[in-house]
C-alpha positions as CSV (number, residue, x, y, z in Angstrom):
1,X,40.1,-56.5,-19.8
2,X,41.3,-59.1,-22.5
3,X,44.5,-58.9,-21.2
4,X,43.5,-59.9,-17.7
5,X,41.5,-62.6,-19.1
6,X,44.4,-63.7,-21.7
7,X,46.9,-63.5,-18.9
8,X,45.2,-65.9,-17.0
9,X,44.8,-68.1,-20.2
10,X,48.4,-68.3,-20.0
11,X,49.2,-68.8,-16.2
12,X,46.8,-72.1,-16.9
13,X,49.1,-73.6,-19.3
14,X,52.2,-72.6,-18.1
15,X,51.2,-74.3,-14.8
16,X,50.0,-77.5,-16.6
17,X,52.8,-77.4,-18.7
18,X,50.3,-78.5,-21.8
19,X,48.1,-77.0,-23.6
20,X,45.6,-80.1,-24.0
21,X,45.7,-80.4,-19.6
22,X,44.9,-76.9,-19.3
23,X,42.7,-76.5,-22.2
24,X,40.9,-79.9,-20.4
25,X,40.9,-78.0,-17.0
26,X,39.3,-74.4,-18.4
27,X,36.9,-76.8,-20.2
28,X,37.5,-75.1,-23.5
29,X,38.6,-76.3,-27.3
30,X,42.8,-76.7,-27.6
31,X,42.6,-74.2,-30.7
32,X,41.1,-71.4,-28.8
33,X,43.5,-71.4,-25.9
34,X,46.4,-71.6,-28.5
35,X,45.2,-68.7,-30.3
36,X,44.4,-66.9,-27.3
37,X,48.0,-67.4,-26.2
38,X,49.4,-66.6,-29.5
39,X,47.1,-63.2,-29.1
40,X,48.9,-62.4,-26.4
41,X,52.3,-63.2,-27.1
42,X,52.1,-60.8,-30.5
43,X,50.6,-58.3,-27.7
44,X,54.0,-58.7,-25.8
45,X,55.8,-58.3,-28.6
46,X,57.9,-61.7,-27.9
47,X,57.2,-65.2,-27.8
48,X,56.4,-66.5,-23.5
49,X,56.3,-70.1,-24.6
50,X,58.3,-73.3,-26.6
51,X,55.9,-75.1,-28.0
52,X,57.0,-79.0,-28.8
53,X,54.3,-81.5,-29.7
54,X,54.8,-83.6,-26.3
55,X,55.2,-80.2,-23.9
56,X,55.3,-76.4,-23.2
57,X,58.2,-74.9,-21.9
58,X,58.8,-71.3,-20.5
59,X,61.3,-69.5,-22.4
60,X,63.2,-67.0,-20.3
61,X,60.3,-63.8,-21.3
62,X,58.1,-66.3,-20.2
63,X,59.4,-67.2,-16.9
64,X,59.6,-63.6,-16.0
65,X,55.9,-62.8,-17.0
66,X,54.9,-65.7,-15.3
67,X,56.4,-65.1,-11.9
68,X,54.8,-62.0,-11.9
69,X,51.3,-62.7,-14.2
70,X,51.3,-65.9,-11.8
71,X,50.5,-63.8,-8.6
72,X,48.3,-61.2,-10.6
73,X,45.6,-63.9,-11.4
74,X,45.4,-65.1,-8.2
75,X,45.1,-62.0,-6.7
76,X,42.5,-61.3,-9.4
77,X,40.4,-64.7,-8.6
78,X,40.4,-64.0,-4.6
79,X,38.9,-60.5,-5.8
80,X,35.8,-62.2,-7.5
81,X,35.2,-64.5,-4.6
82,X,35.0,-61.5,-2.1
83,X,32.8,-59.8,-4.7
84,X,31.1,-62.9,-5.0
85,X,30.6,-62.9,-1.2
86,X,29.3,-59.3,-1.1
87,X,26.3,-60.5,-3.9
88,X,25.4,-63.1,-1.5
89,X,25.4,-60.9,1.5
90,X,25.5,-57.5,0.5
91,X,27.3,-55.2,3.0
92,X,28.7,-51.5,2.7
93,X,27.3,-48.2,3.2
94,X,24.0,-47.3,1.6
95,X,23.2,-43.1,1.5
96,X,19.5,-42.3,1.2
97,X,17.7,-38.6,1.0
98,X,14.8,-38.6,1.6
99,X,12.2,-36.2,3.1
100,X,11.6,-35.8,6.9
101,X,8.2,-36.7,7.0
102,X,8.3,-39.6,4.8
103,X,11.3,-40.7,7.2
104,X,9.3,-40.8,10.7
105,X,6.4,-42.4,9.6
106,X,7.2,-44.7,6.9
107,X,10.9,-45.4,6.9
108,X,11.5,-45.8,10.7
109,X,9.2,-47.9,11.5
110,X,10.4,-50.7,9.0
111,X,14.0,-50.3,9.6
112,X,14.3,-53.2,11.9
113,X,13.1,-55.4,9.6
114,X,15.8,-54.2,7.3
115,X,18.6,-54.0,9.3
116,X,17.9,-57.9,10.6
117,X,17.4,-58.7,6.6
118,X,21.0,-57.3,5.9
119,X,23.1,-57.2,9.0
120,X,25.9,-55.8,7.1
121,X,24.6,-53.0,5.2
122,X,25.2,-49.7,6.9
123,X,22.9,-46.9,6.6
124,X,22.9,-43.1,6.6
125,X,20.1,-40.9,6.3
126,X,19.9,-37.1,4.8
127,X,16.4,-35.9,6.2
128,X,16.0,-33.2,4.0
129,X,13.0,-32.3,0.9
130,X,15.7,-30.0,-0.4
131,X,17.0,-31.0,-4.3
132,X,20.0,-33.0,-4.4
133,X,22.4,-34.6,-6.9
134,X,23.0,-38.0,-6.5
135,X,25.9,-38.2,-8.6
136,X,28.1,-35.3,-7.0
137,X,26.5,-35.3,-3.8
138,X,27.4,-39.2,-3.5
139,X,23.8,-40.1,-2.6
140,X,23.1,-44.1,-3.5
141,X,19.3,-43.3,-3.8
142,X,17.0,-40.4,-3.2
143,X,12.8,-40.2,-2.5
144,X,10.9,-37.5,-2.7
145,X,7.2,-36.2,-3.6
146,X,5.7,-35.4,-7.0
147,X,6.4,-35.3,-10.2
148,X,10.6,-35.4,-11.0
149,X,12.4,-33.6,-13.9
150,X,13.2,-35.8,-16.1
151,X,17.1,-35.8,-14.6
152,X,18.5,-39.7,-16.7
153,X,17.5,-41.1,-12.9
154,X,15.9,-44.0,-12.6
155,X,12.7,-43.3,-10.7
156,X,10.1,-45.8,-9.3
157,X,7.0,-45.5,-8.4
158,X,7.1,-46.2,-4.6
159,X,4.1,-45.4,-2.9
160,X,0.9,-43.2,-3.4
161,X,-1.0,-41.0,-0.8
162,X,-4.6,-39.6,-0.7
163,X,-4.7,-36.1,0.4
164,X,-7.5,-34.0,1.7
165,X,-6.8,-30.0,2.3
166,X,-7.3,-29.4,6.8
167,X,-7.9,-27.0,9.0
168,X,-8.2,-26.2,13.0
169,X,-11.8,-25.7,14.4
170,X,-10.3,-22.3,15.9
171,X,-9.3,-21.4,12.5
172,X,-12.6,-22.5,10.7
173,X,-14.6,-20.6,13.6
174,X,-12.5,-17.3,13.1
175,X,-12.3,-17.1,9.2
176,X,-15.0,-19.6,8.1
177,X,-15.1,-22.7,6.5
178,X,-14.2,-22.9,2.6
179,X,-17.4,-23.9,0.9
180,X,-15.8,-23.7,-2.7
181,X,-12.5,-24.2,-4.0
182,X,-12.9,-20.3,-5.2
183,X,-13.2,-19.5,-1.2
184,X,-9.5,-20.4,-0.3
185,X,-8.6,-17.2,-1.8
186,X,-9.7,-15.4,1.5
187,X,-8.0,-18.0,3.2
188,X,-4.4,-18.5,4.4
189,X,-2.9,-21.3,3.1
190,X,0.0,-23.2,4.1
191,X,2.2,-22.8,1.0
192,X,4.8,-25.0,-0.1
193,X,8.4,-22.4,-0.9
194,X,9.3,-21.1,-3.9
195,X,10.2,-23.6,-6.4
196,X,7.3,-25.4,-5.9
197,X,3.7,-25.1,-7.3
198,X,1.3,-23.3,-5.5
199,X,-1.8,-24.2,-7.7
200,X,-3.8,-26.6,-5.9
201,X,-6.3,-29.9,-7.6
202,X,-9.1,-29.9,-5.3
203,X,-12.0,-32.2,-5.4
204,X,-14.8,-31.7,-2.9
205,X,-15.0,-34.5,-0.1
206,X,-18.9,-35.5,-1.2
207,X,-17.7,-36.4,-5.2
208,X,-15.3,-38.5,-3.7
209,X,-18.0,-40.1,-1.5
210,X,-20.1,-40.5,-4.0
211,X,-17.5,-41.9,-6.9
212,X,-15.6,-44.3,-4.5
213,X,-17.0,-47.6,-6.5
214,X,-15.0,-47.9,-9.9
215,X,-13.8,-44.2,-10.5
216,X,-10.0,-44.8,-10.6
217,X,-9.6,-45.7,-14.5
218,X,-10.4,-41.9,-15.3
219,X,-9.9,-39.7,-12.1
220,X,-5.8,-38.8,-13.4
221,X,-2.8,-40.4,-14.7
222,X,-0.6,-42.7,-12.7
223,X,1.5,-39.7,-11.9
224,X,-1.0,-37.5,-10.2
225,X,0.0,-34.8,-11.8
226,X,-3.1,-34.6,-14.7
227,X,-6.4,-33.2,-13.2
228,X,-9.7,-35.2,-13.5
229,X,-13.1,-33.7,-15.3
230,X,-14.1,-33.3,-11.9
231,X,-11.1,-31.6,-10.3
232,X,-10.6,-27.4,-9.5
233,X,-7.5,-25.6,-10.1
234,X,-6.6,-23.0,-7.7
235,X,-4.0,-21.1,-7.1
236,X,-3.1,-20.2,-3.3
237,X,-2.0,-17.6,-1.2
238,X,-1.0,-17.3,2.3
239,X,2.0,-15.8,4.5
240,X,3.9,-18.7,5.8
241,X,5.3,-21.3,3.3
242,X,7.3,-24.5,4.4
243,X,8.7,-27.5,2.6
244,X,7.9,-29.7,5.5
245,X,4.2,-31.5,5.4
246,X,5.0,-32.0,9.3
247,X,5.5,-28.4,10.0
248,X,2.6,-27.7,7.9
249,X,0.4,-30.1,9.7
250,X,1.4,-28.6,13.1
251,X,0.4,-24.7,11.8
252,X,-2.8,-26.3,10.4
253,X,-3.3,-27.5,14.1
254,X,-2.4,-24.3,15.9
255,X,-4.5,-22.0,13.9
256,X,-2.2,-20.7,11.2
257,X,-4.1,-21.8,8.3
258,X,-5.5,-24.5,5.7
259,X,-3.1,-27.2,4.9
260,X,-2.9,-29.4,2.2
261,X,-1.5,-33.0,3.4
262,X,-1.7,-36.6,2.7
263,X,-4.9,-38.5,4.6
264,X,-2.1,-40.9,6.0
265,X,-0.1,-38.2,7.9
266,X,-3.2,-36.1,9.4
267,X,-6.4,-38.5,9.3
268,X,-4.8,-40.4,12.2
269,X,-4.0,-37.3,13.9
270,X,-7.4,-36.2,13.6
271,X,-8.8,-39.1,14.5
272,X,-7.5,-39.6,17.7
273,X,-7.9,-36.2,18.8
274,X,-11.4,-35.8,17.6
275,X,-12.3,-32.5,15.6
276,X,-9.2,-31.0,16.2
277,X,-7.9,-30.8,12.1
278,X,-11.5,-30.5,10.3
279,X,-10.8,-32.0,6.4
280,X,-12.5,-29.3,4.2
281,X,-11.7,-30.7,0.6
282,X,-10.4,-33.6,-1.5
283,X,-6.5,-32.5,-2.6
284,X,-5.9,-34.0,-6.0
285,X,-6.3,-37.8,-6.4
286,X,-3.0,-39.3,-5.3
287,X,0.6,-37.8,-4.0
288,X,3.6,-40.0,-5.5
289,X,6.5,-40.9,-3.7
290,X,9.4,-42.1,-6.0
291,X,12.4,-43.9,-5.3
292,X,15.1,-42.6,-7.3
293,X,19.0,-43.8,-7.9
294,X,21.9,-43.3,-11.1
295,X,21.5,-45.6,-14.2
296,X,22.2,-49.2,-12.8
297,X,25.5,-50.6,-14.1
298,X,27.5,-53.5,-13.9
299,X,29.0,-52.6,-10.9
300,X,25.9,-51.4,-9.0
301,X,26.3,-51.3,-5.6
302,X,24.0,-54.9,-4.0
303,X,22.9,-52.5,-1.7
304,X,21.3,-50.5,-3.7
305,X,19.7,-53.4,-5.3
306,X,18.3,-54.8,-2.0
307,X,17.2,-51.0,-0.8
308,X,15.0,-50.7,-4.1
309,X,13.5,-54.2,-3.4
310,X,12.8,-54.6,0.0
């Protein structure tokens, strides 16, 4: 506020006891901090100061203003320098959602790093894929899969993920493997709940193969939300539908159905346990995480800052 700032205008001269020292001291023309002072003065509504051309003296207004304005600007300064402070080392509570999957095997495992890199920043985690509002919920940031609504969030692209559609050798030998994308509609599929889309972008595993060297300028938009010339659309049924990939991974395992997951979460499952998912199709081109938080201000928490940086 002016005032705040004018106020403090006037704490320097009335402690210097001359306008030239403290207009010397602020490192700013005489004129300004006169008129500055005047400005304030008219705001009062009475003149603070007697004005001579060798000194300054407090009239009695001005006395009683600064007694009290004198304690307000200090108070004011040591406010800065603990704000100051908490730029340099940022500190306070930081409030994340973010999925459940995403959490366990790409949050956790970096959060040492993190919490050596700012010792002071608490953190607390809501594990859930569920919707929320980061404004009346109190969240600081949110991540979460797909394309967002268009919500005045700031969203970052944070990380993208293959994704290939999976299936149990048990399941394969009782119902058959799909040999077109047109086949998974004999198939149960492991559904994401309503809300969410259950039209699937398939590309078959061999086109992949066999475009790996210099296709990603025209497989899909940065987004992965816009098919390629190459992709299927199909829309899927099945009984069971869950808005957790990790749940979804673990019916995909134990017979249940065909699941469509990122590489990242299920080729290393499937890897190590040799044939146990069996990766029938190309899902899409990418899965997008974004990192989302409110329109940055002036007072943006460092946190925050530091979260969306590290």
């Amino acid at each position: 506020m002016l005032i705040l700032d004018d106020m403090a205008l006037f704490v320097a001269v009335a402690r210097a006891g001359s306008f030239t020292q403290a207009a010397q001291s602020l490192e700013m023309p005489k004129s300004t901090l006169s008129a500055r002072v005047s400005r304030l003065e008219q705001r009062m509504g009475l003149p603070l100061l007697e004005r001579s051309t060798r000194k300054v003296e407090l009239r009695e207004a001005g006395r009683l203003y600064f007694n009290r304005a004198d304690a307000l600007v200090s108070e004011a300064g040591l406010l800065h320098e603990q704000l100051g402070h908490l730029l340099r080392e940022p500190q306070g509570l930081l409030r994340l959602s973010v999925p459940v999957d995403f959490t366990h095997e790409f949050i956790a495992p970096y959060l040492g790093e993190f919490c050596e890199r700012f010792p002071l920043i608490q953190l607390s985690f809501d594990v859930t894929p569920r919707k929320v509002n980061l404004i009346s919920e109190r969240f600081d940031v949110a991540i979460r899969a797909g394309k967002q609504p268009d919500s005045g969030l700031v969203q970052r692209l944070l990380a993208m993920f293959s994704g290939g559609l999976y299936a149990a050798p048990a399941y394969v030998a009782r119902h058959g493997e799909p040999l077109e994308p047109a086949d998974l509609a004999r198939h149960q599929c492991l559904r994401f709940p309503p809300g969410f889309d259950d039209v699937w972008e398939l590309r078959h595993a061999h086109e992949m193969a066999a475009q790996a060297d210099g296709d990603s300028a025209n497989d899909t938009t940065i987004d992965g939300n816009t098919p390629s010339p190459q992709s299927r659309s199909i829309r899927v049924n099945g009984r069971i539908a869950s808005n957790s990939l990790g749940l979804n991974l673990r019916l995909a395992l134990h017979g249940f159905g065909i699941a469509a997951l990122p590489d990242a979460l299920a080729a290393p499952l499937h890897m190590r346990r040799k044939a146990v998912c069996k990766r029938c199709y190309q899902a899409g081109r990418h899965a997008p995480y974004r990192f989302m938080h409110s329109p940055p201000t002036n007072c943006c928490p460092p946190g925050r800052r530091r979260s969306s940086t590290f």
